[in-house]
C-alpha positions as CSV (number, residue, x, y, z in Angstrom):
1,X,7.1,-6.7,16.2
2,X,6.1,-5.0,19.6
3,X,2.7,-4.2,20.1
4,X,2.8,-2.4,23.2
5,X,1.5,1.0,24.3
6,X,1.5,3.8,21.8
7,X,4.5,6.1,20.5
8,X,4.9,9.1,22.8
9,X,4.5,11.7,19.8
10,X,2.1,10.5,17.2
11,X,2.0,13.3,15.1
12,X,4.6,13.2,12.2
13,X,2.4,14.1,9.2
14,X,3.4,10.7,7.3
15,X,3.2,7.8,10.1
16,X,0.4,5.7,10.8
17,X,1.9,3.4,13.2
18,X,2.3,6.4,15.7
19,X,-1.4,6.6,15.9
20,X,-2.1,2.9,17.1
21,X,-2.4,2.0,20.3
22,X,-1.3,-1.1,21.2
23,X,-2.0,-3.4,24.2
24,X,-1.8,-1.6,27.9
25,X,2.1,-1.9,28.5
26,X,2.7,-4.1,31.9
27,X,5.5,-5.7,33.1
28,X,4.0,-9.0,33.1
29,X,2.4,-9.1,29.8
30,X,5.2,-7.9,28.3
31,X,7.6,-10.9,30.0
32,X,5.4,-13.3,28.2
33,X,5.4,-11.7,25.0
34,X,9.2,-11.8,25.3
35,X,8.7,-15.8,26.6
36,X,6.8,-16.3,23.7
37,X,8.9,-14.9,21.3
38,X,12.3,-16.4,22.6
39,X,11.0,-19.7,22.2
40,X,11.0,-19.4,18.8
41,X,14.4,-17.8,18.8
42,X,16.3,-21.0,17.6
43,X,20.3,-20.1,17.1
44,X,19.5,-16.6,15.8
45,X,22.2,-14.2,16.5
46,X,20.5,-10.9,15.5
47,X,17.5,-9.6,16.7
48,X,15.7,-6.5,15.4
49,X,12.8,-5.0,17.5
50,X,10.3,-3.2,15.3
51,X,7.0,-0.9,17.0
52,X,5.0,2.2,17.4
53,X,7.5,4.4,19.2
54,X,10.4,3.8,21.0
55,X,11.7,0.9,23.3
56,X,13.6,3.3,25.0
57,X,10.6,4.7,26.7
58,X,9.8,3.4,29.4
59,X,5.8,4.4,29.5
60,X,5.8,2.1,26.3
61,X,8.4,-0.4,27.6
62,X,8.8,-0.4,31.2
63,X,12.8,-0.8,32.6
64,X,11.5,-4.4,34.5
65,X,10.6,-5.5,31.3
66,X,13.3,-3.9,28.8
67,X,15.9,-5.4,31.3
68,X,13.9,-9.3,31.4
69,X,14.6,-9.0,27.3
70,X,17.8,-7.8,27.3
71,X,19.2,-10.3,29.7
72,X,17.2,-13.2,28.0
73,X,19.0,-12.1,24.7
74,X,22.8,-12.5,27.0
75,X,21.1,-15.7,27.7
76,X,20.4,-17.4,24.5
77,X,23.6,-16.0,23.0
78,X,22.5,-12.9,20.9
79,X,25.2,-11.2,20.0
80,X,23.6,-7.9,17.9
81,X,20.1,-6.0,18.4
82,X,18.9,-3.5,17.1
83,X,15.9,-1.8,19.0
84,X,14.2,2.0,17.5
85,X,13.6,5.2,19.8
86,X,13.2,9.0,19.3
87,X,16.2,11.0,20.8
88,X,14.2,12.1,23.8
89,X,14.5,8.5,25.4
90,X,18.0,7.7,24.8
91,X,19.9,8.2,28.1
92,X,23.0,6.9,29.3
93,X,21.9,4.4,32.1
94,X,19.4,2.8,29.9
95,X,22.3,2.4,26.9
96,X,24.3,1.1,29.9
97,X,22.3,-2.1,30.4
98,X,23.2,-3.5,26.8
99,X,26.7,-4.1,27.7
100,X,28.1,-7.0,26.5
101,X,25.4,-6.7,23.3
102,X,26.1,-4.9,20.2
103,X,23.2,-2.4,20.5
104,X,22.5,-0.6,17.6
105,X,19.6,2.2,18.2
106,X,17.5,3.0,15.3
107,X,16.3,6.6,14.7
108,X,14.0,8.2,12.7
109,X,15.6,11.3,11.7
110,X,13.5,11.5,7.9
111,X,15.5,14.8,7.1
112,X,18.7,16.4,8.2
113,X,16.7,19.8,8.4
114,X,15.3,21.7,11.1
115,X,12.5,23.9,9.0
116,X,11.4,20.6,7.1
117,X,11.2,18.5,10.0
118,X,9.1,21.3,11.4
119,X,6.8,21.2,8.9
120,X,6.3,17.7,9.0
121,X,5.7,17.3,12.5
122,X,8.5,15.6,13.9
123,X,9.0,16.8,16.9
124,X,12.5,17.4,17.4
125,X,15.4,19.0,15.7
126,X,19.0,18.1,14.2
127,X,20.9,18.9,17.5
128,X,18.6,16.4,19.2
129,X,19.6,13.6,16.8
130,X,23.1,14.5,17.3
131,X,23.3,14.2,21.2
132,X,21.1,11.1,21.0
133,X,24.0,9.6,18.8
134,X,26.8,10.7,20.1
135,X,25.2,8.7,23.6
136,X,25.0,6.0,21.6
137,X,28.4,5.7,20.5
138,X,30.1,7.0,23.8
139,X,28.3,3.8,25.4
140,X,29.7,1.6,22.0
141,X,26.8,1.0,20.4
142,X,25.8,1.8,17.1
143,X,23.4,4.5,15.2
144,X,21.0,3.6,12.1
145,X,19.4,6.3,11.1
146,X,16.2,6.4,8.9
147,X,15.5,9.3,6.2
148,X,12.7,9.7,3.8
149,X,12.9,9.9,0.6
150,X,10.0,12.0,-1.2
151,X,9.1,14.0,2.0
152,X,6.5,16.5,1.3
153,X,7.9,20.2,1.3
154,X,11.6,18.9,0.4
155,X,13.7,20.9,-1.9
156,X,15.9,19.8,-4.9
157,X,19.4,18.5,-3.0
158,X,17.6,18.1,0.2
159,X,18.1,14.4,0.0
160,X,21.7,14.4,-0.8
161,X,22.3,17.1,2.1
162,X,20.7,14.9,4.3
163,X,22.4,11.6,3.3
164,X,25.6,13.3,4.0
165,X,24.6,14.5,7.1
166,X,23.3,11.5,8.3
167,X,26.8,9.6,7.1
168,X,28.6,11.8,9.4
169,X,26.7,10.5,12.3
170,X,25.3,6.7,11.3
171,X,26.8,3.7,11.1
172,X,24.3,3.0,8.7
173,X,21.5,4.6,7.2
174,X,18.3,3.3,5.2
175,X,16.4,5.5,2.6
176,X,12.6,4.8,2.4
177,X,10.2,5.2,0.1
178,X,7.6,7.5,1.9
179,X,4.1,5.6,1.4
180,X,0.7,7.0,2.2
181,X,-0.6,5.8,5.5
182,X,-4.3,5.8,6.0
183,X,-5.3,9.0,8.4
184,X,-2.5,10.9,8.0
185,X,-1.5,14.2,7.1
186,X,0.3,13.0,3.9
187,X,-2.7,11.0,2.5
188,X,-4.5,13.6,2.7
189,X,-1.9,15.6,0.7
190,X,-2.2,12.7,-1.9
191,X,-6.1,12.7,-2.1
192,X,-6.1,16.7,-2.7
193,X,-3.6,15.7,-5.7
194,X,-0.5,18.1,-3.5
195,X,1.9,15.2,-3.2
196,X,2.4,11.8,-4.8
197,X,4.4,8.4,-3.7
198,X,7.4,7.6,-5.7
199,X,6.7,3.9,-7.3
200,X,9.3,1.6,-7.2
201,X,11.1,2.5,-9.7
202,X,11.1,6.1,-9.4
203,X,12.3,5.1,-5.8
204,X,15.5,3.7,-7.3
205,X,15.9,5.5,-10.2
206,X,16.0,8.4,-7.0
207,X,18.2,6.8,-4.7
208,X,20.5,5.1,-7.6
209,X,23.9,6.9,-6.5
210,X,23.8,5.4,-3.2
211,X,23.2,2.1,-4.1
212,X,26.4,0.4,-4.0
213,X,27.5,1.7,-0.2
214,X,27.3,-1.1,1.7
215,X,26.6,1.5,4.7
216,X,23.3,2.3,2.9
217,X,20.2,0.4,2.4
218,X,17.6,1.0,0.0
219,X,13.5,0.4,1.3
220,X,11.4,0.3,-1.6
221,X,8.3,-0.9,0.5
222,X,8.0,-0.7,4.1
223,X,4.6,-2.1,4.6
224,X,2.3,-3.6,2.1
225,X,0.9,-0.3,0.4
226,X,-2.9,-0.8,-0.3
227,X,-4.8,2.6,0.0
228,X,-6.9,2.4,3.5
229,X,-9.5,5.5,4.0
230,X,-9.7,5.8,7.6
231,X,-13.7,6.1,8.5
232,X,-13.3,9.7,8.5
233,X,-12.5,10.2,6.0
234,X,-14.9,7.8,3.8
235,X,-18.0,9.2,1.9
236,X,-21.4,8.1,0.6
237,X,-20.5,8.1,-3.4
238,X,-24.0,8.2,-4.9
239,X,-24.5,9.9,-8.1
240,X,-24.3,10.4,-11.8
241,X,-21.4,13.0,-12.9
242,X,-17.9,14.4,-13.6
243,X,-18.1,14.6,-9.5
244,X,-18.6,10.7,-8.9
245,X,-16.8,9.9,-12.2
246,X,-13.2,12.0,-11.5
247,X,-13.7,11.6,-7.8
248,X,-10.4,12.0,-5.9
249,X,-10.6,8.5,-3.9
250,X,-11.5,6.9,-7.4
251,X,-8.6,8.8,-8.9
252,X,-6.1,7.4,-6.0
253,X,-7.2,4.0,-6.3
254,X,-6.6,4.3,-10.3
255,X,-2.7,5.9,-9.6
256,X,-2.5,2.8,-7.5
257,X,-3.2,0.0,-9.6
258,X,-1.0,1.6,-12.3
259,X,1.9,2.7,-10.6
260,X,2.1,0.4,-7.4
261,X,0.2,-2.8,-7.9
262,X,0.9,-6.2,-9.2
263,X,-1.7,-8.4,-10.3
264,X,-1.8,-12.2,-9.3
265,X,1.0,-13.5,-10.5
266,X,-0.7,-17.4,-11.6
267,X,-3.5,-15.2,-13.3
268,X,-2.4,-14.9,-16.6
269,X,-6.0,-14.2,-18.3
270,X,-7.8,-11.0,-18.0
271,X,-11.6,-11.0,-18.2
272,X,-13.3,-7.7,-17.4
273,X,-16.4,-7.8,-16.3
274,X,-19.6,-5.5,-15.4
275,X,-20.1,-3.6,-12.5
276,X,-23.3,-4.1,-10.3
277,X,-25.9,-2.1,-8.0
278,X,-25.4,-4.6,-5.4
279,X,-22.1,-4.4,-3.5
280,X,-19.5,-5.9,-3.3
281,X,-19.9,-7.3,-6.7
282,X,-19.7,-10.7,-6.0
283,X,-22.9,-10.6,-3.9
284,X,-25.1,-9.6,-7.2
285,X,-27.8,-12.3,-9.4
286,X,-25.3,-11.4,-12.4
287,X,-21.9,-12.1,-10.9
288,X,-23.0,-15.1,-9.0
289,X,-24.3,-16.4,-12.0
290,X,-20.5,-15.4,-14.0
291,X,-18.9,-16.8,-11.3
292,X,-20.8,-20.6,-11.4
293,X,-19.4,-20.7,-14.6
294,X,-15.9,-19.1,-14.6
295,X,-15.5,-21.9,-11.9
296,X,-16.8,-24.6,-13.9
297,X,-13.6,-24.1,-16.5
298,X,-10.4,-25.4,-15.9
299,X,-9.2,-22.0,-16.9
300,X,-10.5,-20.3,-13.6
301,X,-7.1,-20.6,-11.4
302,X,-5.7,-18.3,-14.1
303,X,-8.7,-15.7,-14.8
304,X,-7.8,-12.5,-13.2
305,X,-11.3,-10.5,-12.6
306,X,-11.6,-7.1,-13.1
307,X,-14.8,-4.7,-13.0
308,X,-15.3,-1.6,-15.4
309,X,-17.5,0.6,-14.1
310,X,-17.1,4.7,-12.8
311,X,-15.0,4.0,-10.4
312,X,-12.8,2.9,-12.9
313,X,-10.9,-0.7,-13.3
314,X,-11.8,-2.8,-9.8
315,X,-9.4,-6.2,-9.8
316,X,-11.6,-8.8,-8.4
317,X,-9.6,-8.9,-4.8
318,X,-10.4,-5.1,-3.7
319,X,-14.3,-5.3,-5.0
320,X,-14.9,-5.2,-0.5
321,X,-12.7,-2.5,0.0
322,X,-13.5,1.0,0.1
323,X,-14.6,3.2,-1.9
324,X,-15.7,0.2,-4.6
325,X,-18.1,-1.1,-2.2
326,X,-20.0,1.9,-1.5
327,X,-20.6,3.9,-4.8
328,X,-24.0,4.2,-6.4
329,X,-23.9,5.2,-10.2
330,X,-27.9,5.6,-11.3
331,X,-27.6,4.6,-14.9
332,X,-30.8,5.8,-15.5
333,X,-30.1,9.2,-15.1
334,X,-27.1,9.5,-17.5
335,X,-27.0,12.2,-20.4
336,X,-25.3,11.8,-23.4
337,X,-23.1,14.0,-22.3
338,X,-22.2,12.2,-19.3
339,X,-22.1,8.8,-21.3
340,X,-19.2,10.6,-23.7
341,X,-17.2,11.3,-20.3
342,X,-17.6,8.0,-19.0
343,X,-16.2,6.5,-22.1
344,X,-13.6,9.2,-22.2
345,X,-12.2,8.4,-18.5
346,X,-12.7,4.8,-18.5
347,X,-10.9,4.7,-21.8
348,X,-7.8,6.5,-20.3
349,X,-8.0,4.3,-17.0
350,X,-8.1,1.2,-19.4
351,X,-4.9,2.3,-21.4
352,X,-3.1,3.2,-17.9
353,X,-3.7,0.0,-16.6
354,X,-3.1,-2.5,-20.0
355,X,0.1,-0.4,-20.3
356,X,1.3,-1.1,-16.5
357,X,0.2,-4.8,-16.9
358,X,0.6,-5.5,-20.4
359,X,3.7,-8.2,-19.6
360,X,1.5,-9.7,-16.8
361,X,-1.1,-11.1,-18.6
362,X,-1.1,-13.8,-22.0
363,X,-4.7,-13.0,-23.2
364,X,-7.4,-9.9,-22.7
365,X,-10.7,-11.1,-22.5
366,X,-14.8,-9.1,-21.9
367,X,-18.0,-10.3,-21.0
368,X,-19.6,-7.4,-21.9
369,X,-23.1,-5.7,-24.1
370,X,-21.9,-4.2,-26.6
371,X,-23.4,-1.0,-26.5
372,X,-22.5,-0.5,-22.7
373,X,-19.8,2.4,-21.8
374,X,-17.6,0.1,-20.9
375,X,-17.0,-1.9,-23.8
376,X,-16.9,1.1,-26.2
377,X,-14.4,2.4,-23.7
378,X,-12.1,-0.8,-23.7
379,X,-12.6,-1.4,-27.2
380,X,-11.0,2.0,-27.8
381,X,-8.2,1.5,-25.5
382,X,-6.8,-1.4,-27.2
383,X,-7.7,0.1,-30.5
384,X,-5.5,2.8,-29.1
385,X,-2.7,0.7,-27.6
386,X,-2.4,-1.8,-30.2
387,X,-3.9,-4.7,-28.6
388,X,-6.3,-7.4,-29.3
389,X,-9.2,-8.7,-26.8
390,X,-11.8,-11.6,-27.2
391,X,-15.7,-10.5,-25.8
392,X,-16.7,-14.0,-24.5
393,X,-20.5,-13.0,-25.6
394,X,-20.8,-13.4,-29.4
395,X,-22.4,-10.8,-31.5
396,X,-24.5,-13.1,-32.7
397,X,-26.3,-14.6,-29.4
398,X,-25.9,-10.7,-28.1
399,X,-28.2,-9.6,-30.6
400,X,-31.0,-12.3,-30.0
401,X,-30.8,-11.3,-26.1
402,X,-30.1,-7.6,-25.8
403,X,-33.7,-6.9,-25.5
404,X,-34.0,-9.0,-21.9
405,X,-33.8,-7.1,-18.7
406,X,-30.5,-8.8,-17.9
407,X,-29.0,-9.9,-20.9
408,X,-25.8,-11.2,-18.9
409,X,-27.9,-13.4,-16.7
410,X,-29.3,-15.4,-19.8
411,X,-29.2,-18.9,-20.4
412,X,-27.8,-17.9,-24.0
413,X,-24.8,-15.4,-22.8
414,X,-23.6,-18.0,-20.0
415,X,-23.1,-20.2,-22.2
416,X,-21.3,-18.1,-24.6
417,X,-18.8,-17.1,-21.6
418,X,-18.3,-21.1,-21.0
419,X,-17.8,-22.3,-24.6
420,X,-15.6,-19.1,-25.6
421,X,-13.5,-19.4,-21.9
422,X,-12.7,-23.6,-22.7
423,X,-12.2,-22.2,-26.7
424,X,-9.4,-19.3,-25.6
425,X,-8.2,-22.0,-23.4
C-alpha cells in the first residue's frame, strides 16, 4: 500500500482514496519505504502495488525512486508486478524500465462509455484507455482493467457492453462492487435515497455469468464498508419527530446493518438494550451499571449488545460512531402520535434486522420496561416474524419498581438481568 502524494485527479464521483493526501512524495522517503517493505519481502514472486493515484506519475512517484523499486524487485527475484495508473502517465520510456519483469498496469476504466464516464467524473475517455493499453502491450506487459459494477447513471446492458469491451483490450479484468465512500459524490447520492450499493449477494447474483472466466475476477468488498460521514457532512440530531425518527443518516445506517453487516461471529446471544441521553451509551449511570453485570456472567463473550432507540437498532461496537453518538431524542416532549410512529418504525427496523440475522444468533433476549416504545416495538416484531424472545426483567419485579426514576438502575432489575442471563445460559 503506497501512501505517497495524492492522485492527480481526485474527482471521480465514487472514490475516496483520490481525495487523501498522503505523505509529501521524496525520493528518499520513498527509498525507505521501499527498504522497509523489501525486508519483509521473503521469496515472494508477485508483488502488487496498491495507492491513491498512479505509480506512473511521477509528481506522486518520482522516476529516482520508481526506478530504486523496480530494480530492488530484479534484485530479489520478482518475477511479476502489478503497479495501477490512469492512462495519462503511461509512456513508453517509463514502461521501458520494467524490462525483464512481467509488468502488468492496472487501470481504472469503471465503464467502457464515454457519456457515463463523463458523468461520473472520470476524467478521461475510452480512446485514452485504449492508447494506454496498447503501450502497455507494445512494451510486453500486461493490462488489468477495473469496471464498476452498479455505477450510478448506468443503463440496462451497460455492464455487459463494457465487460466485452474491456475483454478486447485486458488480459484480465476485475468487476467491483461500487461501495459508498465517505465525502463523495455517490454517498451523497445514497443519503438523498438516488442510488443504493449492491450487497453481496446482489453483487453476484449480478455478475454470475462471468464467474467462471478465469480472465475475470469478481470483488465483492474492496475495503471494509462501514458508513463514514465526512465532518461536513455531519449534523446536530436533536429533536422529537418523523424528522429525527426517518432521518436519512439513521435510514443509511439501518440499510447497512441489514443488507451489509455481520454481527460478531462468537456472539451468539442478542440482548437489546435501552438507549441513553448520555453518549456513547456506554458512558451512561444505566449502562455502566448493565455492563458490571453482563460481565459478571460467564455468558458475556457471547452477548451481542444492541440499543433500541430512534435511531433505530445500534449494535454495541458502532454506539461511538456517528450519527449514534450525537442524537438527542427529548422523551419528554413526545405525543401520542409520535409514540405510535416510533413503535411503527422501530418495529419495521426490528423485523429487517431479526430477518438479516436470524441464523446468526441462538437466543433473543431484552432488558427492557415494559411500557417503553421499544419493547412494544420488538415485541411486535417477533410477534410478526414468528419468533420468541426472553425480557431478562420479570414482570413481576418490574411492576414493584416501575415507579422509581430509573427503574433499570435498581437493585431489583440488576439482579433480574443476572439470575435470568446465568438461567438462559
Amino acid at each position: 500500500m503506497l501512501k505517497s502524494g495524492v492522485c492527480s485527479w481526485g474527482r471521480c464521483y465514487f472514490c475516496g482514496y483520490g481525495r487523501v493526501a498522503g505523505k509529501e512524495p521524496t525520493v528518499t522517503g520513498l527509498k525507505k519505504d521501499f527498504d522497509a517493505f523489501f525486508e519483509d519481502l521473503g521469496d515472494a514472486k508477485t508483488v502488487k502495488v496498491y495507492g491513491s493515484g498512479s505509480f506512473l506519475d511521477e509528481k506522486q512517484v518520482p522516476a529516482e525512486s520508481r526506478r530504486y523499486f523496480i530494480e530492488r524487485c530484479r534484485a530479489l527475484g520478482v518475477k511479476n508486478l502489478v503497479i495501477e495508473s490512469r492512462p495519462e502517465y503511461v509512456k513508453e520510456d517509463a514502461l521501458g524500465e520494467f524490462s525483464g519483469l512481467n509488468l502488468t498496469v492496472a487501470i481504472g476504466l469503471e465503464a467502457a462509455d464515454d457519456a457515463l464516464l463523463d458523468k461520473i467524473n472520470k476524467g478521461f475517455h475510452v480512446r485514452d484507455y485504449e492508447d494506454a493499453a496498447r503501450r502497455i502491450h507494445a512494451c510486453g506487459g500486461k493490462v488489468r482493467t477495473y469496471l464498476l459494477v452498479n455505477l450510478p447513471y448506468a443503463r440496462a446492458g451497460d455492464l455487459e457492453k463494457s465487460v466485452d469491451y474491456a475483454l478486447k483490450h485486458s488480459d484480465s479484468i476485475v468487476l467491483i462492487n461500487l461501495l459508498p465512500h465517505g465525502n463523495t459524490e455517490v454517498f451523497r447520492l445514497w443519503l438523498r435515497g438516488e442510488w443504493n450499493f449492491l450487497s453481496k449477494e446482489d453483487f453476484y447474483r449480478a455478475t454470475d455469468k462471468w464467474k467462471n472466466d478465469p480472465r475475470i475476477e469478481l470483488d465483492a468488498e474492496t475495503f471494509r464498508f462501514v458508513p463514514k460521514f465526512p465532518e461536513n457532512l455531519r449534523e446536530p440530531l436533536r429533536g422529537v419527530g418523523e424528522e429525527f425518527l426517518t432521518h436519512p443518516h439513521f435510514e443509511v445506517w439501518q440499510d447497512y446493518l441489514q443488507r451489509w453487516y455481520i454481527p460478531p461471529k462468537e456472539k451468539d446471544a442478542l440482548v437489546f438494550l435501552p438507549c441513553s441521553y448520555k453518549k456513547p451509551y456506554s458512558e451512561s449511570e444505566t449502562h455502566k451499571k448493565i455492563l458490571e453485570v453482563l460481565r459478571k456472567t460467564k455468558t458475556y463473550p457471547r452477548i451481542h449488545q444492541a440499543m433500541l432507540s430512534n435511531a433505530g437498532v445500534v449494535p454495541r461496537e458502532f454506539e461511538g460512531a456517528y450519527p449514534f453518538n450525537r442524537y438527542d431524542w427529548d422523551e419528554s416532549l413526545e405525543t401520542e402520535e409520535i409514540k405510535k410512529r416510533y413503535v411503527e418504525v422501530t418495529k419495521e427496523r426490528i423485523k429487517g434486522y431479526l430477518e438479516a440475522h436470524k441464523e446468526d444468533y441462538r437466543t433473543i433476549c431484552c432488558f427492557l420496561k415494559y411500557e417503553s416504545e421499544s419493547y412494544q416495538a420488538l415485541e411486535a416484531a417477533c410477534r410478526e416474524l414468528g419468533l420468541s424472545f426472553v425480557n431478562l426483567l420479570t414482570k413481576e419485579t418490574y411492576e414493584k419498581i416501575k415507579n422509581e426514576g430509573k427503574p433499570l438502575q435498581t437493585d431489583a432489575a440488576l439482579m433480574d438481568l443476572y439470575d435470568n442471563l446465568i438461567k438462559e445460559g
